[in-house]
Structure formats: structure tokens, C-alpha cells
C-alpha positions as CSV (number, residue, x, y, z in Angstrom):
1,X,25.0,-32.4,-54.3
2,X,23.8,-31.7,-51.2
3,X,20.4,-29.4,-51.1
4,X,21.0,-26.1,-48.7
5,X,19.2,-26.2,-45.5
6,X,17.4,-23.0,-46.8
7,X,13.5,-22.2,-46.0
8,X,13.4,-20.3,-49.1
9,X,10.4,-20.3,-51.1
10,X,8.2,-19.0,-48.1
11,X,8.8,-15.3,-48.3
12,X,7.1,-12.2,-46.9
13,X,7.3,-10.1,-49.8
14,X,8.3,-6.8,-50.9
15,X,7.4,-4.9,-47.4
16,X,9.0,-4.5,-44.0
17,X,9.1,-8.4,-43.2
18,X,11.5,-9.6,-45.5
19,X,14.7,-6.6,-45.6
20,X,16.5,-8.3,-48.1
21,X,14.1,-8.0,-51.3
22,X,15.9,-5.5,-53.1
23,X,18.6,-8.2,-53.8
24,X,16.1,-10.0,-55.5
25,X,15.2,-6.8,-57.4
26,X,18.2,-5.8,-58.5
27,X,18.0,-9.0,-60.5
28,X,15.5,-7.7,-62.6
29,X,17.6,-4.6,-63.4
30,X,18.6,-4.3,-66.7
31,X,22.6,-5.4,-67.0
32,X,25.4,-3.2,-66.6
33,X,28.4,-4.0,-68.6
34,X,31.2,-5.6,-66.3
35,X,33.6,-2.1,-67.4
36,X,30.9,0.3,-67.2
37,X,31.9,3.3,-64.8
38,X,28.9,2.5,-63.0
39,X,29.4,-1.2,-62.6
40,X,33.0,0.0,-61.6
41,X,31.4,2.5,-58.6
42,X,29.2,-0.6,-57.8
43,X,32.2,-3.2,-56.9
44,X,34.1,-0.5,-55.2
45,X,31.1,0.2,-52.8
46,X,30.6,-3.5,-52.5
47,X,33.6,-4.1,-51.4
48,X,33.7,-2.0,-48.9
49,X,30.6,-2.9,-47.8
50,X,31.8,-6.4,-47.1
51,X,34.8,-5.1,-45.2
52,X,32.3,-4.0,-43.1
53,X,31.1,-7.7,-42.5
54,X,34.0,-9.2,-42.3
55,X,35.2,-6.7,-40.1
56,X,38.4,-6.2,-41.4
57,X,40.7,-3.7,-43.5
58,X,42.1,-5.9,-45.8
59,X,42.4,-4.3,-49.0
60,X,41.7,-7.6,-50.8
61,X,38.2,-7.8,-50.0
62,X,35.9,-8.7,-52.8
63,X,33.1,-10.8,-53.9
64,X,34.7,-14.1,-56.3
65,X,32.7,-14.8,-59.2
66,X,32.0,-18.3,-57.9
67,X,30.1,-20.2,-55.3
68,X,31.1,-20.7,-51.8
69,X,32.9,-24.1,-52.9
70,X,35.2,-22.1,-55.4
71,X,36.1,-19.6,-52.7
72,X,37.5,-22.3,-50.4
73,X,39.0,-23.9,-53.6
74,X,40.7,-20.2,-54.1
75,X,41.6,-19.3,-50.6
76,X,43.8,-23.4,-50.4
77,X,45.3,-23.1,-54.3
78,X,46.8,-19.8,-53.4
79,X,48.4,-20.5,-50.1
80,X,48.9,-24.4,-49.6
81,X,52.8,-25.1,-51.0
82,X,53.5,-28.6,-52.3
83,X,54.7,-30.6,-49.1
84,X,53.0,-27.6,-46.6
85,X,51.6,-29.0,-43.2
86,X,48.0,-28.1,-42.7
87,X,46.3,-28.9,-40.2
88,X,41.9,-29.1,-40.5
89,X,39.9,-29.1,-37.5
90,X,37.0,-31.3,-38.9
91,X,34.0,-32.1,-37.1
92,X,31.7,-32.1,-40.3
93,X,31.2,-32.6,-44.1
94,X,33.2,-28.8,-44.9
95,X,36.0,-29.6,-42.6
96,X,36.3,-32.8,-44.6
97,X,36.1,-31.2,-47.7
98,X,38.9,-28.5,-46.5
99,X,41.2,-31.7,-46.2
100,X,40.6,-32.9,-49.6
101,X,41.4,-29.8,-51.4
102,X,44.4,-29.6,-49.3
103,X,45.2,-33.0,-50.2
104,X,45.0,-32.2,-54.2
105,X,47.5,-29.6,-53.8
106,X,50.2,-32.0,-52.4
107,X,49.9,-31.2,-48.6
108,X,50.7,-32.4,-46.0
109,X,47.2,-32.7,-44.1
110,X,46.6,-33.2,-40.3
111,X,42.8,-33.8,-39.6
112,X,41.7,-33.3,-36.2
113,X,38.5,-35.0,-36.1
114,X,36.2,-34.0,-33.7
115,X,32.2,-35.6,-32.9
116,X,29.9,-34.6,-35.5
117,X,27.6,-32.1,-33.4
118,X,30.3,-31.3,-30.9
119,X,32.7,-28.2,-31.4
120,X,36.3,-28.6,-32.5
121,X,38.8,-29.0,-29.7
122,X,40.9,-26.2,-29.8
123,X,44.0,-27.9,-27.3
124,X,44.0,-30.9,-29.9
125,X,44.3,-29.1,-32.4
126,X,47.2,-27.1,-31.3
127,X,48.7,-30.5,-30.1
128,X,48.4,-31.8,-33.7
129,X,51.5,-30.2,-35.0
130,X,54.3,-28.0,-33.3
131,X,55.2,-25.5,-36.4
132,X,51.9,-26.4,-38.9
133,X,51.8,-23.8,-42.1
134,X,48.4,-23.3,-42.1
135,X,45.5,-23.9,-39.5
136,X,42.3,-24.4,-41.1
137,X,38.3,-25.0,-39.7
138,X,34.8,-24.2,-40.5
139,X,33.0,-21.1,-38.0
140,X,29.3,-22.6,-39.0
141,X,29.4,-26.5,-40.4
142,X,26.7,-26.4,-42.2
143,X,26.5,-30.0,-42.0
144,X,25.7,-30.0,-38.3
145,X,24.8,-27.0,-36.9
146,X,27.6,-26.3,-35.1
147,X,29.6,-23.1,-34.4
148,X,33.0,-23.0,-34.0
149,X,35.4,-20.8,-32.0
150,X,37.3,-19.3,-34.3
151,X,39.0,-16.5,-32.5
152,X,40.1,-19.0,-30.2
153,X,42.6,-20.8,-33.2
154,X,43.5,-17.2,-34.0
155,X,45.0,-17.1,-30.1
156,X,47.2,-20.2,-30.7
157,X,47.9,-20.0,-34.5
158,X,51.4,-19.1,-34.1
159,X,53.3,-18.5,-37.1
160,X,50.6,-20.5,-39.1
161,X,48.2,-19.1,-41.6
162,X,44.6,-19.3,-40.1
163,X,42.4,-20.1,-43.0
164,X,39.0,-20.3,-42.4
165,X,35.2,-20.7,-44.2
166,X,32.3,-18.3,-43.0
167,X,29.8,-19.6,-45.6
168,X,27.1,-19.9,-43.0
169,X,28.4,-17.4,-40.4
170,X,28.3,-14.3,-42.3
171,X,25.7,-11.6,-42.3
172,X,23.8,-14.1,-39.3
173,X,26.9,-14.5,-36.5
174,X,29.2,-12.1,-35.4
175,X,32.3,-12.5,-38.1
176,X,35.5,-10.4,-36.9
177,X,38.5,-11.6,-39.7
178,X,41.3,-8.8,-38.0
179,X,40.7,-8.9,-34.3
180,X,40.1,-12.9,-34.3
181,X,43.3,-13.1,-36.7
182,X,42.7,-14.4,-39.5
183,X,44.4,-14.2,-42.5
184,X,42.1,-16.0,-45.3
185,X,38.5,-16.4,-44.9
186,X,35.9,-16.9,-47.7
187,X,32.1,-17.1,-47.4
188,X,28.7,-17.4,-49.8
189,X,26.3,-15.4,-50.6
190,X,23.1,-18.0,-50.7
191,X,23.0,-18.2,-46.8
192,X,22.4,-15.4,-44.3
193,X,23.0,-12.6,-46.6
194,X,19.8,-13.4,-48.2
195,X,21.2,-13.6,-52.2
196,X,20.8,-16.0,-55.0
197,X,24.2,-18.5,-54.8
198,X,27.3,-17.5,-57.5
199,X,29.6,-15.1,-55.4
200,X,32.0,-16.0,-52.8
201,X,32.7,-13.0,-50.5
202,X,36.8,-13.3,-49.9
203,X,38.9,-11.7,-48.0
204,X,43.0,-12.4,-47.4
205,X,45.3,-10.5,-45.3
206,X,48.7,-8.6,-46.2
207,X,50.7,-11.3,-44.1
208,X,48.7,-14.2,-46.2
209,X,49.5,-12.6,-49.7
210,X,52.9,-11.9,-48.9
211,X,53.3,-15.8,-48.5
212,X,50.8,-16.8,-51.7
213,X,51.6,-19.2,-54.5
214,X,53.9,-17.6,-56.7
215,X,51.8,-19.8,-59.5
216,X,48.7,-21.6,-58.4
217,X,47.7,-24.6,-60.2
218,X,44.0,-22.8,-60.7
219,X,44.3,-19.6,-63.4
220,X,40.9,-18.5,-62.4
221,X,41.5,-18.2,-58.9
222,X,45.3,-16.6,-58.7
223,X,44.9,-13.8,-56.5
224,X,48.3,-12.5,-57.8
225,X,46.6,-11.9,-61.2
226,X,44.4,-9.4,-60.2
227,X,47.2,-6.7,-60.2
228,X,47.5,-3.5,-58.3
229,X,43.3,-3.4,-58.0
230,X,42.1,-4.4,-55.1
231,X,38.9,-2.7,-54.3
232,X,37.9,0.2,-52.5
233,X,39.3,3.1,-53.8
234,X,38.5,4.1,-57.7
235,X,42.0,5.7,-58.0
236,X,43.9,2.4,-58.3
237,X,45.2,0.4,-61.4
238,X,42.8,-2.3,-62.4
239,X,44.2,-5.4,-64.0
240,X,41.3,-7.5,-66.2
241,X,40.8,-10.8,-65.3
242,X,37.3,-12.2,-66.5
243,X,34.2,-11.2,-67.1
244,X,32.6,-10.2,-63.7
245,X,28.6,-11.7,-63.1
246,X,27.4,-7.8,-62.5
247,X,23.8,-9.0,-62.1
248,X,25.1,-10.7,-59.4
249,X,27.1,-8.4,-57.9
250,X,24.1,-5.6,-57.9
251,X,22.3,-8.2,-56.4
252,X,24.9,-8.8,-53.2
253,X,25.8,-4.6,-53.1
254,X,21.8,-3.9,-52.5
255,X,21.4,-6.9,-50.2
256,X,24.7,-5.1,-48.2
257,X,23.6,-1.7,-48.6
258,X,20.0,-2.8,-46.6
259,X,21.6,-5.0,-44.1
260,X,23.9,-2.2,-43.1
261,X,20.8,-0.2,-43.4
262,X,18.7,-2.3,-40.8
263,X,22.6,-2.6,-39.2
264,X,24.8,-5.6,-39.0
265,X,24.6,-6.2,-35.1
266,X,20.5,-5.7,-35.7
267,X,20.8,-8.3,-38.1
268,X,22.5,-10.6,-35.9
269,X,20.1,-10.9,-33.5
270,X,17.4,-10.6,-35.2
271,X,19.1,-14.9,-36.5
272,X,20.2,-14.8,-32.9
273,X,16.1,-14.4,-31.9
274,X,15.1,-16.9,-34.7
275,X,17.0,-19.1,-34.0
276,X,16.6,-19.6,-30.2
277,X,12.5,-19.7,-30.5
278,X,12.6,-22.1,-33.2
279,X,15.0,-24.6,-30.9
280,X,12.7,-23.4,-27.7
281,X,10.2,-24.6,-30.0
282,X,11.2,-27.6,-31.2
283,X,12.1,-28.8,-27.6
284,X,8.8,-27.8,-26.4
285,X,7.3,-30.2,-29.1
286,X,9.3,-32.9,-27.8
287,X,12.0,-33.6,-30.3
288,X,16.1,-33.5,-29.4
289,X,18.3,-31.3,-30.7
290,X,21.4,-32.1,-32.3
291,X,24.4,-29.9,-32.1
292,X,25.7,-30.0,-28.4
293,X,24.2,-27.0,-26.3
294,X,26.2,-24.0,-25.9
295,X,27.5,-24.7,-29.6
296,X,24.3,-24.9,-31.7
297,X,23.8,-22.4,-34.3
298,X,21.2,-20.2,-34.7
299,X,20.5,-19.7,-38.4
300,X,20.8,-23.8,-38.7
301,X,19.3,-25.7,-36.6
302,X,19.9,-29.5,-36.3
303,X,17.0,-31.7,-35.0
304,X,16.8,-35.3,-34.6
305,X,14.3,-37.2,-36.6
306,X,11.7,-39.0,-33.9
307,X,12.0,-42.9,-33.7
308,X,9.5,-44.3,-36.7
309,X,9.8,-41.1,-38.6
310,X,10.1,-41.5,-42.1
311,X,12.2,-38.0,-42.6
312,X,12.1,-37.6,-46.3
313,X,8.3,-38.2,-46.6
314,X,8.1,-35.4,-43.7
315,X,10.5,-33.2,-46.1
316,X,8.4,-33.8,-49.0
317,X,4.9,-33.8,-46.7
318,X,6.2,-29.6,-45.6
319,X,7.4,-29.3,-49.3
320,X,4.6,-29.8,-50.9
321,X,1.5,-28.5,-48.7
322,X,3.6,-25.6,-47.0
323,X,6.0,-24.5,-49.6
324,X,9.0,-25.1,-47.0
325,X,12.1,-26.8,-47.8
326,X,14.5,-28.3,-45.0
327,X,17.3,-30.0,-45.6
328,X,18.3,-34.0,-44.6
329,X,21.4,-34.8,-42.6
330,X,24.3,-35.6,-44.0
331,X,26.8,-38.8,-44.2
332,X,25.7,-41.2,-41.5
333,X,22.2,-38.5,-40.2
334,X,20.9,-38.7,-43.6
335,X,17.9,-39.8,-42.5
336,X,18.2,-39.6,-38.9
337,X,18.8,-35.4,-38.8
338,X,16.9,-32.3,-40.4
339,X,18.6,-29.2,-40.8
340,X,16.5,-26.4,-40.3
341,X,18.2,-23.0,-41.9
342,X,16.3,-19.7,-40.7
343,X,18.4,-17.1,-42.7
344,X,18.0,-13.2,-44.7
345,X,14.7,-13.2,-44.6
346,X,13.5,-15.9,-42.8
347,X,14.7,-15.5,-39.7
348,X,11.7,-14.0,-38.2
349,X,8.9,-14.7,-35.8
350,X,6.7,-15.5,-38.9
351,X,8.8,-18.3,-40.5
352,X,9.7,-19.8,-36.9
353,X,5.9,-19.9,-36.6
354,X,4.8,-21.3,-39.7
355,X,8.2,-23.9,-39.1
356,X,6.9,-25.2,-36.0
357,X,3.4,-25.4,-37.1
358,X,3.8,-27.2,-40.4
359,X,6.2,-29.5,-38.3
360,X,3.8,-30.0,-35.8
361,X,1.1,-31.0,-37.8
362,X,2.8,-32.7,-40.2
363,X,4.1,-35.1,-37.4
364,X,0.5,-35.0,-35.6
365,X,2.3,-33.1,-32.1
């Protein structure tokens, strides 16, 4: 398991620096039960809200009751057909992983491999395949820091399904599911939206559902069991499926309800501003970044580990004396790359502060 490139147990508290603790309060709420009316006015609202940040109108838009693994796991067991060609941009450790699930259901995969740290090439891809059923990538690899041009694969998707994971991206970069045209996207709630991990926010498009699974190898996520409910409007038949986490949802609606509050494009650059002082800072310090410029993300930032460096004593060294947690590399950079995430509430001038300092003194610069 790999441990999220989160600095996470370094936060401001209750007041006006950290805008995402009433997620963490509503944790402390006493339950609701998962058919209360209340609970009921709560997932409405919540999906709505998360239209919002998706920026779409897909009716089926709603929080999973699973991590961000179980929402890519839903979004390729209720569209990949047995024999289907799909084609994965990969140029990390998720785009790998979207090609083994595809692989498990019997497709018929086409990885276009790309530098880890570059961007994926959008003409290779379209070259892969002339008629491909689905088209599949990563907007933020988590893995390298990298962010993808995803409304670019909605321009040559054709009559392929564009499938793609926002886990990273959303609530911290600009996400637009309808006007970049995609039809399935799925995300967590651990990274940018500042809650604890369990949901997977999903959304899938009319065109997408039309062409589901008619009976997906996974119960727990068919789509086509959740009825005529699908969020948004109180009027509409609801179909039980399982017990929903409601501690968990409360959580994710009040973390929505003050992001929307401090206002999605605010929160965007306010990781946008994070995340270019911390890499100004890191250059200025004299280490190398990884992800290729003009790609790198700002709410993960990818540094390489100076010559001599032992990088998992410096991990445990800012651990342990500063209460910060970044993450290794991954594969091949395990010990050669730190990932630096500055998300919810810590992308702000304080953390990229105390990053840099901690950093700095914990490698004598």
C-alpha cells in the first residue's frame, strides 16, 4: 500500500486557516440513520454539490461508499464488455493500474506508455487504435506529479467512451466532466477536498449508461441497481442498495458546502499559489524537480532526492520532529523521488513555509 503524499497531521485548526474543518467536525456528529429524512436531504444536497465540482449535469452524480480504488474499479466493471478495446494512456502507477482492471474484465487493453514525469501524448494515443471502445487516463498521477490534458482526449475520443480518474484533481485543479467530454470519471475524497478517505465522488453520463454492463461481474458496484434514484431531486423513486457510510457523507457534504462557500475557482488557486511557492522554493534551495515543466502539478509536487540522500531517514527525520508526512516515490523513484502533497487545508503559505523549512534544515540548506 502505498502511503498518500498528504501533509496531514500539521493543521491550523478550527479558525480561518484551515476552511475545511467542519468536515472533520461533522465526524463527531452524532449518526444519522442511512433512511432518515434528514440523511436523505443530506445526499440530495451532496450531490448536487459535487455536480458543481465536476462541472457537469449528469444526473448520476454521487459519492460511492468506497475509496478512490473502488470508484475506478466501478466506473471499468460497468462499461468494459468482454473482448472491448481500451485503450490507457499510462505514464504512472494509476494508469497502470487502469490497465489491470481492464485486463480482469476480459479487455482488450492498449497501453500507451508514456515517461514517468512527462505528460501523456495525446497523437499516440489516438494512433493506438482506429475505433477503440473506451479511452482511458489519469488528470493528476499521483505517482508523479503530473497533470494531464484531459480535455484534449475528450477532442479526439470519437465514438469511444472517455473514462477518466480525478482522484487528485478534484477540488485543487480545474475539473470540467461535460465541456471536456467525458463520460465516466471518478475521484476521492482524501486528497484536495480535505476529507477522511472512504467515498469515491462518481459521476457517468447518459451516453455512458446507455452503453453499461447489462450484469457486471461486481454486485456492489452495478450502477444499474440503483434504480430510478439518482440524486438531486427528493421527488424520485429510490431503490435500496446498501447501507450508505452517513458519517461519511456529512463529512464530504460540509467539506462541499465550505469549499463552495470560500468558492471553487478561489479554491483553486489558492493549490494553484501553494503549489507554485513551494516548487519556487524548492528550486531556490537547490534541489530538481521532477515532473517535466509546464506539466507539474500543483497540490503534488515531485522533487528529486539530492545525490547521498538517504530519503526515508529524511521522511522519518520531518516525521518525527515536525509532524509532516511526505510520501516516497514510487516503482523505480522509490527512493530517489519525494512527493510533496499541499492539499484542503494545507495548501497555504503556512504549510509551504514550515515544508521548506523543515526540509531545509533537515538537509542542512
Amino acid at each position: 500500500m502505498i502511503s498518500a503524499p498528504l501533509i496531514e497531521r500539521k493543521l491550523c485548526g478550527p479558525g480561518p486557516c484551515n476552511p475545511y474543518a467542519e468536515a472533520q467536525v461533522a465526524l463527531t456528529r452524532p449518526l444519522l440513520g442511512h433512511l432518515d429524512p434528514e440523511f436523505l436531504r443530506i445526499m440530495d444536497e451532496t450531490c448536487e454539490m459535487l455536480r458543481t465540482v465536476w462541472g457537469t449535469e449528469n444526473p448520476r452524480t454521487l459519492p460511492l461508499s468506497a475509496t478512490g480504488s473502488g470508484g475506478m474499479e466501478a466506473a471499468f466493471v460497468n462499461t468494459v464488455h468482454k473482448g472491448d478495446v481500451v485503450v490507457v494512456a499510462v505514464n504512472g502507477l494509476f494508469g497502470q493500474r487502469m490497465c489491470e482492471v481492464a485486463s480482469r474484465l476480459h479487455a482488450r487493453v492498449v497501453p500507451v506508455d508514456s515517461p514517468w514525469g512527462e505528460p501523456i501524448d495525446i497523437h499516440a494515443v489516438r494512433r493506438a487504435h482506429p475505433n477503440p471502445d473506451i479511452i482511458a487516463a489519469v488528470h493528476a498521477e499521483t505517482s508523479t506529479g503530473v497533470r494531464n490534458d484531459i480535455a484534449a482526449l475528450g477532442e479526439i475520443k470519437g465514438n469511444a467512451l472517455l473514462l477518466t480518474d480525478h482522484v487528485t484533481a478534484i477540488g485543487g485543479s480545474e475539473v470540467s466532466v461535460d465541456d471536456w467530454g467525458v463520460d465516466i470519471a471518478y475521484a476521492g475524497t482524501q486528497k484536495c477536498l480535505g476529507v477522511a478517505p472512504g467515498l469515491a465522488p462518481f459521476t457517468i453520463s447518459e451516453r455512458a449508461f446507455k452503453r453499461r454492463v447489462g450484469r457486471p461481474s461486481s454486485w456492489y458496484f452495478d450502477l444499474g441497481l440503483l434504480g430510478g434514484y439518482v440524486g438531486g431531486s427528493a421527488g424520485r423513486q429510490r431503490t435500496y442498495h446498501h447501507t450508505a457510510p452517513t458519517g461519511m457523507v456529512v463529512s464530504l457534504h460540509a467539506a462541499l458546502t465550505r469549499i463552495l462557500a470560500e468558492s471553487l475557482d478561489t479554491a483553486i488557486a489558492r493549490h494553484e499559489a501553494a503549489g507554485a511557492a513551494l516548487q519556487q522554493g524548492l528550486v531556490d534551495m537547490g534541489l530538481e524537480l521532477f515532473a517535466a515543466e509546464g506539466a507539474r502539478l500543483p497540490q503534488l509536487t515531485t522533487v528529486r532526492v539530492p545525490e547521498g540522500v538517504d530519503s526515508a531517514a529524511v521522511r522519518r527525520h520531518l516525521l518525527e520532529h515536525y509532524s509532516l508526512e511526505i510520501g516516497a516515490g514510487v516503482g523505480e523513484y522509490a527512493s530517489s523521488v519525494w512527493r510533496i502533497g499541499l492539499m484542503g487545508p494545507n495548501a497555504s503559505p503556512a504549510t509551504v513555509a514550515l515544508v521548506l523549512g523543515a526540509l531545509g534544515e533537515a538537509l542542512g540548506r
